[in-house]
KOLTOR-483849 format. One record per residue (C-alpha): residue in three letters; x, y, z. Coordinates in nm, 3 decimals. Layout:
+---------+---------+---------+---------+
: residuo :       x :       y :       z :
+---------+---------+---------+---------+
:     ala :       X :       Y :       Z :
...
+---------+---------+---------+---------+
This chain:
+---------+---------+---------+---------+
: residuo :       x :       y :       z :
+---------+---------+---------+---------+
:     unk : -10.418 :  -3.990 :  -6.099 :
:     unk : -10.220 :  -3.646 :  -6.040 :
:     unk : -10.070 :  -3.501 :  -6.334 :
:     unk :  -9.776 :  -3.564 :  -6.136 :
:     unk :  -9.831 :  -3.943 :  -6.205 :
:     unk :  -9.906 :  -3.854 :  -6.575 :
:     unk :  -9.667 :  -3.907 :  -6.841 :
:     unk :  -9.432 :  -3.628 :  -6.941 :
:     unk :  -9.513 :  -3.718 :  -7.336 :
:     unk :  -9.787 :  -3.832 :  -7.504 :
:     unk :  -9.844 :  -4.068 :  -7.800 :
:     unk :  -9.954 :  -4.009 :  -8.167 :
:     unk : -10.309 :  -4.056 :  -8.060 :
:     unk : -10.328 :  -3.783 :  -7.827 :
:     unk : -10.121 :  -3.538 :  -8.084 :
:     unk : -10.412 :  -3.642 :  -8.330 :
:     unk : -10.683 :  -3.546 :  -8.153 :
:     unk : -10.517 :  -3.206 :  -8.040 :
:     unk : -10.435 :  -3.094 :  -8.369 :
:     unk : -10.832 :  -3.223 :  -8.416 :
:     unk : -10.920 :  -2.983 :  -8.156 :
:     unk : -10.685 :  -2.681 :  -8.333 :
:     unk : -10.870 :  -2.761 :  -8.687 :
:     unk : -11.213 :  -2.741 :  -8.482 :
:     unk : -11.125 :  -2.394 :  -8.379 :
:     unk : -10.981 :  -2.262 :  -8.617 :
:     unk : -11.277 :  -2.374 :  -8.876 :
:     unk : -11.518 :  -2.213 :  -8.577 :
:     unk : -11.470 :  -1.876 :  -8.691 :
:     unk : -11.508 :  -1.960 :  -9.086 :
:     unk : -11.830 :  -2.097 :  -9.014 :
:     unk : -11.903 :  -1.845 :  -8.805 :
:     unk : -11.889 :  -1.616 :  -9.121 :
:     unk : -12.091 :  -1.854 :  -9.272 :
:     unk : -12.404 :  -1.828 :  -9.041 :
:     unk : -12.404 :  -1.433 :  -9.076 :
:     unk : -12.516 :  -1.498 :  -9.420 :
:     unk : -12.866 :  -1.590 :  -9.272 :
:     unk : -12.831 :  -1.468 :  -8.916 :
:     unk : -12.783 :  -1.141 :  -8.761 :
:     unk : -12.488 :  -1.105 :  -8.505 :
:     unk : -12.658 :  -1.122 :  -8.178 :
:     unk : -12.973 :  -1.401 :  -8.254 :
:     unk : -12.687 :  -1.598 :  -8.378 :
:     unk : -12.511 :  -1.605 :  -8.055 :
:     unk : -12.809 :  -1.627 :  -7.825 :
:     unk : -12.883 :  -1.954 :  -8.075 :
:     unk : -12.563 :  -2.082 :  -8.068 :
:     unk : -12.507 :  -2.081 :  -7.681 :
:     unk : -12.850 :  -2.214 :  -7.647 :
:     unk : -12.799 :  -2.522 :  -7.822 :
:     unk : -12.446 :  -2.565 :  -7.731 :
:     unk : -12.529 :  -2.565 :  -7.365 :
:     unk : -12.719 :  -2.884 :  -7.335 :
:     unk : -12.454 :  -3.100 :  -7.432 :
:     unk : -12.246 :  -2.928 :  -7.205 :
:     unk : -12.486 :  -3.006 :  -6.911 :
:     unk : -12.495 :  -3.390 :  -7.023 :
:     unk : -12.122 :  -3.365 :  -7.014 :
:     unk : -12.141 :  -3.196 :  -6.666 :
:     unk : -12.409 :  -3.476 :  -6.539 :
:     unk : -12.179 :  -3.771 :  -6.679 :
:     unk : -11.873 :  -3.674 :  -6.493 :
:     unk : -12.084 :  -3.648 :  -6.136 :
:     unk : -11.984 :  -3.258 :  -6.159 :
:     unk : -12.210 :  -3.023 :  -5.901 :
:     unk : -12.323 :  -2.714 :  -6.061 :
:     unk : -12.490 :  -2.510 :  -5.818 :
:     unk : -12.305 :  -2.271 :  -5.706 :
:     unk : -12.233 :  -2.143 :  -5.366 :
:     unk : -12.309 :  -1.865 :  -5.238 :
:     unk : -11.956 :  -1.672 :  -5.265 :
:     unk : -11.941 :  -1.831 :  -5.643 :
:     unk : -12.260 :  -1.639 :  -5.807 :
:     unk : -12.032 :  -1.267 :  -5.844 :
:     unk : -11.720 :  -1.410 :  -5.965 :
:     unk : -11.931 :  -1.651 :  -6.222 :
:     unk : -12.097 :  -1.398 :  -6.307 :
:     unk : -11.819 :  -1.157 :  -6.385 :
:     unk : -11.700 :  -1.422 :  -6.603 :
:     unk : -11.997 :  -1.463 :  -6.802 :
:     unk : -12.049 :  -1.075 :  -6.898 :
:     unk : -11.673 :  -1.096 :  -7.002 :
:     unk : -11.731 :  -1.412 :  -7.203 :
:     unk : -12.066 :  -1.208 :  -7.355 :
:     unk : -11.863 :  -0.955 :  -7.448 :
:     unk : -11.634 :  -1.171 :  -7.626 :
:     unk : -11.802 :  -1.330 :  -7.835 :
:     unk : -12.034 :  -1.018 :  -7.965 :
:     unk : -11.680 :  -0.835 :  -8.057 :
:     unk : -11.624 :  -1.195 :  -8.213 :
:     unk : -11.918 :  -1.155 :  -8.430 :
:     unk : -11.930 :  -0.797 :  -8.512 :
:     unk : -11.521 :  -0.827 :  -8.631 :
:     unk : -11.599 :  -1.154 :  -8.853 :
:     unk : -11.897 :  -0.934 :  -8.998 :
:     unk : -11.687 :  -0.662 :  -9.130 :
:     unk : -11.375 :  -0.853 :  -9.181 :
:     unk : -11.292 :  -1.154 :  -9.395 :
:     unk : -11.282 :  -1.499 :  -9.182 :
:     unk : -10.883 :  -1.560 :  -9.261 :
:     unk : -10.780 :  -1.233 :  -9.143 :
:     unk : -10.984 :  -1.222 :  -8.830 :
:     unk : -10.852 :  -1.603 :  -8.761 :
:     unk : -10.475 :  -1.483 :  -8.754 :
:     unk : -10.595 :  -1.202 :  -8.527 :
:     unk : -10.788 :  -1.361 :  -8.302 :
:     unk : -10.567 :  -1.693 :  -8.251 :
:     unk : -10.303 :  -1.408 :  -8.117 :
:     unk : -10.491 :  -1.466 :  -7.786 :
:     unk : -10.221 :  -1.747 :  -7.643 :
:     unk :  -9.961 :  -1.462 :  -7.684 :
:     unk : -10.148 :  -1.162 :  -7.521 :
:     unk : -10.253 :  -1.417 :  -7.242 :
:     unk :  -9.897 :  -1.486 :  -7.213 :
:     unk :  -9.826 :  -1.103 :  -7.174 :
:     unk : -10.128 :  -1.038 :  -6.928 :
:     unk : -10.006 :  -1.313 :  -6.701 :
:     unk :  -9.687 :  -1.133 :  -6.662 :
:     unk :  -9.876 :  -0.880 :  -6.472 :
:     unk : -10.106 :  -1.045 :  -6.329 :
:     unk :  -9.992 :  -1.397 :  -6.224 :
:     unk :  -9.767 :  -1.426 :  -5.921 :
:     unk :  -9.474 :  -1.642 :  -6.059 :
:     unk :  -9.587 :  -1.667 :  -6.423 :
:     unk :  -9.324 :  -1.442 :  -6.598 :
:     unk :  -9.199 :  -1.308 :  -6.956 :
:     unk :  -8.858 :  -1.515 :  -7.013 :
:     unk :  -8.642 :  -1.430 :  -7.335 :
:     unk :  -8.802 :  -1.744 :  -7.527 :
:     unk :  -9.153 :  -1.569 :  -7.458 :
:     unk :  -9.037 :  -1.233 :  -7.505 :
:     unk :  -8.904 :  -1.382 :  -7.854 :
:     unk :  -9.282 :  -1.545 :  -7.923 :
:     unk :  -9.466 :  -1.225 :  -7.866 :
:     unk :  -9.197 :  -1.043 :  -8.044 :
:     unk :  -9.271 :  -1.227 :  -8.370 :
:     unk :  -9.650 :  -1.336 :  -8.308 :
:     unk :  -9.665 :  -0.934 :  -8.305 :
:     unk :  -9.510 :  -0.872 :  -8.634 :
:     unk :  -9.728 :  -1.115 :  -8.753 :
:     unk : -10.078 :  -0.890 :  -8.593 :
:     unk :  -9.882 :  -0.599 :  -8.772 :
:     unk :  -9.863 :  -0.748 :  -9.062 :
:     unk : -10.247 :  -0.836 :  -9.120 :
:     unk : -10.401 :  -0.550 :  -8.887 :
:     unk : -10.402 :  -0.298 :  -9.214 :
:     unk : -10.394 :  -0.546 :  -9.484 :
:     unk : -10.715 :  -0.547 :  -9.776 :
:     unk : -10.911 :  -0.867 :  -9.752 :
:     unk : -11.155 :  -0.922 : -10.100 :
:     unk : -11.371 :  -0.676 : -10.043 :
:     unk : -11.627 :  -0.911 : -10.060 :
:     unk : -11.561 :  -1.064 :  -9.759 :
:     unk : -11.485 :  -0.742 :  -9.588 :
:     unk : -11.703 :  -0.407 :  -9.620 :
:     unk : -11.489 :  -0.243 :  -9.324 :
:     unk : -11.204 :  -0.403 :  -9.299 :
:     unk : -10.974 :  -0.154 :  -9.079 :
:     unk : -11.274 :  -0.210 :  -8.834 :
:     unk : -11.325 :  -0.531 :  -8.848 :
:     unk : -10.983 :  -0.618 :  -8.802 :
:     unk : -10.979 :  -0.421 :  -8.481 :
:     unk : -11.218 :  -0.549 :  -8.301 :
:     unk : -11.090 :  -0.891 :  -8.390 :
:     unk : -10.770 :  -0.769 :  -8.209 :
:     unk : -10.966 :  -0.661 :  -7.943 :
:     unk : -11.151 :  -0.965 :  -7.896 :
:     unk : -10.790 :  -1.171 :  -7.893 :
:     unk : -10.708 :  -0.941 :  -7.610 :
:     unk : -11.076 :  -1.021 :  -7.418 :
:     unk : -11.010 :  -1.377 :  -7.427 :
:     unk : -10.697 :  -1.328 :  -7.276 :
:     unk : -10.810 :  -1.157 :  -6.998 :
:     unk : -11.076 :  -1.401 :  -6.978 :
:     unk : -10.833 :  -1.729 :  -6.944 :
:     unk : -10.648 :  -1.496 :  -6.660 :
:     unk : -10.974 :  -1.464 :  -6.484 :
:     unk : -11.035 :  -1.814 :  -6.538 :
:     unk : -10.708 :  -1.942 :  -6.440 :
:     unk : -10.784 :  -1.734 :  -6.098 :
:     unk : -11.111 :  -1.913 :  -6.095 :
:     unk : -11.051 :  -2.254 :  -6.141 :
:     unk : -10.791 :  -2.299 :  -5.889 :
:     unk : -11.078 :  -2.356 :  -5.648 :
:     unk : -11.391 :  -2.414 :  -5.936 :
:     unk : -11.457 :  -2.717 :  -6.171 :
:     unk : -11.343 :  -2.603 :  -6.482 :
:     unk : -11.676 :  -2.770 :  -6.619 :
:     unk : -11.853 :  -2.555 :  -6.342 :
:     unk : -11.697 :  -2.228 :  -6.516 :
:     unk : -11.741 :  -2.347 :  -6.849 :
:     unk : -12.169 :  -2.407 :  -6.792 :
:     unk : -12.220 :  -2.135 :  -6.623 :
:     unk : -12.030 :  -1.834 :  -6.880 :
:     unk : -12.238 :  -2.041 :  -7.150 :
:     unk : -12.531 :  -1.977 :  -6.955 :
:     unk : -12.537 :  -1.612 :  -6.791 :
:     unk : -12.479 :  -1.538 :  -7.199 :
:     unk : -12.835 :  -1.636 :  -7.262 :
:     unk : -12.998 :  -1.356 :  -7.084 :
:     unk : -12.754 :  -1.100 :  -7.187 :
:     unk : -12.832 :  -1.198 :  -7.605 :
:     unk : -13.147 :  -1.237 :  -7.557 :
:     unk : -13.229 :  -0.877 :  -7.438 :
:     unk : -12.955 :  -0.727 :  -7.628 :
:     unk : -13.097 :  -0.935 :  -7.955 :
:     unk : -13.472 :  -0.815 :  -7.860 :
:     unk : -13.414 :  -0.472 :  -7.865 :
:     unk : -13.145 :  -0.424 :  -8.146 :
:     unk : -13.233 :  -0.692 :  -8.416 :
:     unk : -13.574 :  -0.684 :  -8.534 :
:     unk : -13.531 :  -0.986 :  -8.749 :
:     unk : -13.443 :  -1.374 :  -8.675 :
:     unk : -13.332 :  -1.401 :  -9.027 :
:     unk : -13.170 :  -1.179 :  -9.277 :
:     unk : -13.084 :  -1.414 :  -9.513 :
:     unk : -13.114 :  -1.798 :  -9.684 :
:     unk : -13.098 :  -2.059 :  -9.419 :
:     unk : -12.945 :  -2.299 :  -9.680 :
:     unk : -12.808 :  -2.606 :  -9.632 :
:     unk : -12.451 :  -2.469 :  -9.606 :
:     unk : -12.563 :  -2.212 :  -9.328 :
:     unk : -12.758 :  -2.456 :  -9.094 :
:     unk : -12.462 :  -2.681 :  -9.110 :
:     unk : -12.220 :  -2.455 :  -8.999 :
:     unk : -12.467 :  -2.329 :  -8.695 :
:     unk : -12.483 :  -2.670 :  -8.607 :
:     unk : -12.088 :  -2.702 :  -8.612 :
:     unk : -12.042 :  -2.389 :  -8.383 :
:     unk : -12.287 :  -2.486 :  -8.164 :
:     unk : -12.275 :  -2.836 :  -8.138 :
:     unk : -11.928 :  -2.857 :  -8.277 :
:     unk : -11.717 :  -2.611 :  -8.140 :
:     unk : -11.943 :  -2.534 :  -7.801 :
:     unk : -12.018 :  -2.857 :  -7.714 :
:     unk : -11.783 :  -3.167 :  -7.856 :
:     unk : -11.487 :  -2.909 :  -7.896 :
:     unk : -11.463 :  -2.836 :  -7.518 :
:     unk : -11.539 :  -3.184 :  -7.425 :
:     unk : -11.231 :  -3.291 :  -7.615 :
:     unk : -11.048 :  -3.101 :  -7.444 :
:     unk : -11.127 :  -3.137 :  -7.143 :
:     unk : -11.039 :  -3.496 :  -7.199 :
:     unk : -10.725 :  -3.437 :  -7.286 :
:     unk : -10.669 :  -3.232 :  -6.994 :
:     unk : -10.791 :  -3.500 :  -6.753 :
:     unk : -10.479 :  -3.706 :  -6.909 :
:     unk : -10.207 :  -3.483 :  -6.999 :
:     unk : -10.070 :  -3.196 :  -6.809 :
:     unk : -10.212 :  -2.899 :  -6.967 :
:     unk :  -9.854 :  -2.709 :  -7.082 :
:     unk :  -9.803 :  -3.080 :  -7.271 :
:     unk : -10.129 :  -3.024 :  -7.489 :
:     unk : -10.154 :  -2.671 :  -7.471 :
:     unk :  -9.867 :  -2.679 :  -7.729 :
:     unk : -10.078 :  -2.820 :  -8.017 :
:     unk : -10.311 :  -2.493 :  -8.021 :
:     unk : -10.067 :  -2.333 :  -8.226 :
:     unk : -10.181 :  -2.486 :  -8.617 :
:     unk : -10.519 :  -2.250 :  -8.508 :
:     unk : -10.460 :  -1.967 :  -8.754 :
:     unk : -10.297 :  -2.176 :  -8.986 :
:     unk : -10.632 :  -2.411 :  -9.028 :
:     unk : -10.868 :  -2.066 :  -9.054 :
:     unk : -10.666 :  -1.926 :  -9.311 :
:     unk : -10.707 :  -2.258 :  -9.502 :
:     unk : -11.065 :  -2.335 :  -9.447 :
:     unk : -11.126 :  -1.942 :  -9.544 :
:     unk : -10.982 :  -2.035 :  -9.857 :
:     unk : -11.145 :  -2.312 :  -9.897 :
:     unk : -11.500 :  -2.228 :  -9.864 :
:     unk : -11.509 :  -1.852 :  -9.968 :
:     unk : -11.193 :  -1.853 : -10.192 :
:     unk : -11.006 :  -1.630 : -10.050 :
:     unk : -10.679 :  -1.589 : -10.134 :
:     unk : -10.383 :  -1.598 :  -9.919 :
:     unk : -10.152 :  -1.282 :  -9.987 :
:     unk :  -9.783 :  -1.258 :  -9.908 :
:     unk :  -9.868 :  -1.019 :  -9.602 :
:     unk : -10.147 :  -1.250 :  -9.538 :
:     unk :  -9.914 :  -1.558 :  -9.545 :
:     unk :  -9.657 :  -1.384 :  -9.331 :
:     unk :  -9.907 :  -1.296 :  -9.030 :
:     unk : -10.052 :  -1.636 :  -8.987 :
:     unk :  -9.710 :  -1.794 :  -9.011 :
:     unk :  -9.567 :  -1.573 :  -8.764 :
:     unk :  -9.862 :  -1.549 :  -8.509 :
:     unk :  -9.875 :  -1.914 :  -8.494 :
:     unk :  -9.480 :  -1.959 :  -8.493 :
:     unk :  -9.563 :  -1.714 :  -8.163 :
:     unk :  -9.791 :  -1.887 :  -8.017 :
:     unk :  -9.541 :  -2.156 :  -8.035 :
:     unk :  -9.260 :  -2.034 :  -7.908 :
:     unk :  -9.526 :  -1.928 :  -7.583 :
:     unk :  -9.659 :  -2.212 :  -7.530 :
:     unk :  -9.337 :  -2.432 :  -7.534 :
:     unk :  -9.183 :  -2.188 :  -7.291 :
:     unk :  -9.506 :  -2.219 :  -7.069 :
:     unk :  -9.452 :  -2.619 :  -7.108 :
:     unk :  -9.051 :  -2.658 :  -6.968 :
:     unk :  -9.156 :  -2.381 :  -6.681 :
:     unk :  -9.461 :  -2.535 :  -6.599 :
:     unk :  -9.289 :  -2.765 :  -6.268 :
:     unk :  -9.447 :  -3.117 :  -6.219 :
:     unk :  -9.813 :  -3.127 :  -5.996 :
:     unk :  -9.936 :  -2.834 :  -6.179 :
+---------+---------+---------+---------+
């Protein structure tokens, strides 16, 4: 079934499971947090992509998908996978020095900045007013947060740290650009295995010559069950979910339900390190995801039908 065939809404079911999905990521970089407790930065990436991938693979195998790739597929996979590397080491070096709510509302701007990327760099994929309006108030919302004072117990650099969780927002959105190029004639589970697995290399040498030590810290209870969540969790039965939805709905249709993402990291920060949610606080997450809302339901009426 095209998604010209699929239905143009979807039922309380679906909505469920995306707003599922949002509470998955946005609870991915809270536990995240967690894990640097007991693991350093780059050993808890190499980890956490190695035991993400296999479920990924038994995904891959189940739907029939060929993963090889051709010849004039390694460059352009590859490309994708140091980008994707990169990502995810700014990822953990922000949520080291900043505190887990702050770098959620930061890097859940990523919808936006993809939004204003593709402007540039996507024949036909334009900045309309409603857009314009989104990134207009998602970025008042970045302002807000970028020099705000987490506890400082959750933040020893703080300016930093909120920086490069900025910067990692805007990395992902070049990354779904890329990908967007890439998929158009790759499985999307293709692209997905494969900038899981050209990380491996890339952590482990960068772990084996920068980070002496496995473990830095407890690996209590709490710790090993959020490594298990962001590998397992977010890397593995995250995506899947997804992907599933994907397969059903047309992606502007879903892609509307990412925008609760900050909102659920701000709350599970609270939650499990007791942080507290000040005014400028507040006002970022609720205006980066009432940006990211405004995008995405643009993206949805433009999208046309058999895209």
């Amino acid at each position: 079934m095209t998604l010209r065939d699929e239905p143009r809404t979807i039922g309380a079911r679906t909505v469920a499971l995306a707003v599922l999905i949002a509470a998955m990521w946005g609870g991915n970089i809270v536990c995240t947090k967690i894990t640097l407790e007991a693991f350093p930065p780059i050993w808890n990436a190499f980890f956490r992509m190695l035991f993400g991938l296999p479920t990924l693979l038994m995904w891959a195998r189940t739907g029939g998908v060929r993963l090889w790739p051709e010849r004039d597929q390694w460059r352009p996979l590859l490309l994708l996978g140091v980008l994707f590397s990169v990502q995810i080491l700014l990822l953990y070096f922000s949520i080291q020095l900043t505190s887990a709510a702050y770098s959620a509302v930061l890097i859940n701007a990523s919808p936006v900045l993809t939004s204003l990327i593709a402007h540039y760099f996507v024949p036909g994929d334009r900045l309309s007013p409603m857009r314009m309006m989104g990134l207009g108030v998602a970025f008042l919302g970045v302002f807000a947060v970028l020099g705000g004072k987490p506890d400082p117990r959750l933040a020893p650099a703080p300016l930093l740290g909120n920086i490069l969780s900025l910067a990692t927002a805007a990395l992902i959105a070049v990354r779904m650009v890329y990908t967007q190029r890439l998929v158009q004639n790759l499985d999307s589970t293709k692209t997905i295995v494969w900038q899981v697995t050209f990380t491996l290399p890339i952590f482990l040498t960068a772990a084996a010559l920068t980070e002496p030590h496995l473990v830095i810290g407890p690996a209590t209870v709490r710790v090993l069950a959020a490594f298990l969540y962001c590998s397992w969790g977010v890397v593995g039965i995250a995506f899947i979910l997804w992907v599933r939805l994907l397969q059903k709905h047309p992606p502007g249709l879903i892609s509307v339900f990412v925008f609760p993402t900050p909102l659920f990291g701000v709350l599970f920060s609270a939650l499990l390190f007791g942080e507290r949610i000040t005014p400028a606080l507040g006002l970022g997450v609720a205006a980066v995801a009432a940006g990211v809302l405004l995008v995405t339901l643009e993206k949805r009426s433009l999208r046309p039908a058999g895209k």
